[in-house]
N, C-alpha and C positions, 0 to 999 in steps of 0.2 A: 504494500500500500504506500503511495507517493504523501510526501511530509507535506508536499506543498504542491499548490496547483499553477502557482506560479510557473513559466518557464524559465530553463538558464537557459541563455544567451552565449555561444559561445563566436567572437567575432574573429574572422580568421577562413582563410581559404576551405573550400569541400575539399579541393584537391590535396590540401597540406595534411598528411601522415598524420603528425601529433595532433592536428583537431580532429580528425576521424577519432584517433585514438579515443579521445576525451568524448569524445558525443558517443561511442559503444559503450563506453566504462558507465556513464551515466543512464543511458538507456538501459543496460542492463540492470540495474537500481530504481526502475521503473519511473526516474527521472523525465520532465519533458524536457526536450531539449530544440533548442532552433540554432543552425550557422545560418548566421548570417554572413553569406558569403560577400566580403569586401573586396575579396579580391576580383571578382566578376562584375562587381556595381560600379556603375549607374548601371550598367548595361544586363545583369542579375537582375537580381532581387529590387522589389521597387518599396522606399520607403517614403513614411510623409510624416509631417510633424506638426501636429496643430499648434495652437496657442501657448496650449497647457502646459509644464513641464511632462504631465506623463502621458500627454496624446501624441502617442506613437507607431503606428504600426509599421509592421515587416509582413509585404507580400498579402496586402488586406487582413493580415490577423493581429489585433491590438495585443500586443506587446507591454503598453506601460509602463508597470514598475516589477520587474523579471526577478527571481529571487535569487537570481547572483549575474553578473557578467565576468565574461573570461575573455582577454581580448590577446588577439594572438598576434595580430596583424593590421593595418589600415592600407598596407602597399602604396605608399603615396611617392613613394621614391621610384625614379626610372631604374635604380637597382636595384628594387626588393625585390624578396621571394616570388616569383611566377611572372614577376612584370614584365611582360616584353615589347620594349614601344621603340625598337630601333627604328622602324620605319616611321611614324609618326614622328620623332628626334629628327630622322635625316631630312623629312619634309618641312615640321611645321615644330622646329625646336620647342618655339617660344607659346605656340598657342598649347602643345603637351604640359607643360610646365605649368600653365595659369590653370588647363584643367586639371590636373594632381595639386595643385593648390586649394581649388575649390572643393574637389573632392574631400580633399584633408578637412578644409575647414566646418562640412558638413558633418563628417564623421564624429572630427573632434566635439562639434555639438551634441553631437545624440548620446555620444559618452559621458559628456559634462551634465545631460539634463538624468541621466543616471543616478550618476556621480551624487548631484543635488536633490535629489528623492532619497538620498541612504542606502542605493541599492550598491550590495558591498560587488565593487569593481578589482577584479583580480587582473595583477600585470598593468597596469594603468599607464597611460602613456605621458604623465607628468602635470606638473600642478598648471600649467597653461590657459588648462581649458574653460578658468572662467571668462576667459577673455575674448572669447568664439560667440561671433553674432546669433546665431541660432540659440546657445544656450541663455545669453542678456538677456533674448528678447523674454524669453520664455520667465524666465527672475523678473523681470518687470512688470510681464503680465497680469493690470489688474491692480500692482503695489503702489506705481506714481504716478504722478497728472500726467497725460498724454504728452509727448514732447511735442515742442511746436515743428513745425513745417520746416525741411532744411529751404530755406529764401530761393535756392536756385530752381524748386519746384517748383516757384509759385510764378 
């Protein structure tokens, strides 16, 4: 019988050995368990993030506040694990680069809106993350007066 009905989150390639590993180990423990494969996204799994700190889902199934995260990976480097963007580098250096930026920066939000719920984050990828727009917003949400208009919208 599962402790909790919460899922763990393990973030980190399907393809990568050690997350396999980890997602049988806990399956077999009658654990639920979700990869969130990063290393396939955007292009994988499709994620969204409401307002809320815990309006989250992965792949339409709300996610929330998961009863642990285990983060294996975010592949934001044109050298990590499994990344292979030498074509994309030889063509289009600079736009590869702004999207593993942004990528990065999305990731590191869904972590930090984690992180900030109490849900114990294992492997963490450093105290940065409250400084990632997705997770502010989501802190703000609701706590101070609207901010005004940046002037060059108006």
């Amino acid at each position: 019988m599962r402790a909790t009905t919460a899922p763990v989150i393990l973030v980190g390639a399907k393809t990568d050995d050690h997350v396999d590993a980890i997602a049988r180990r806990l399956r077999a423990e009658d654990v639920d368990v979700i990869v969130f494969d990063t290393l396939a996204f955007p292009d994988g799994p499709t994620l969204a993030l409401a307002d809320s700190l815990g309006g989250i889902t992965i792949d339409g199934r709300d996610v929330g506040r998961p009863a642990a995260v285990y983060v294996r990976g975010i592949y934001t480097h044109p050298l990590a694990y499994g990344v292979d963007l030498r074509e994309a580098m030889a063509s289009r250096w600079d736009l590869t680069l702004i999207a593993l930026r942004e990528k990065g920066a999305l990731l590191r939000g869904l972590l930090s809106r984690w992180h900030a719920l109490g849900v114990p984050v294992y492997n963490p990828m450093g105290s940065e993350w409250r400084t990632d727009k997705p997770c502010q917003l989501a802190l703000l949400s609701g706590r101070w007066p609207a901010c005004p208009k940046d002037p060059l919208d108006q």
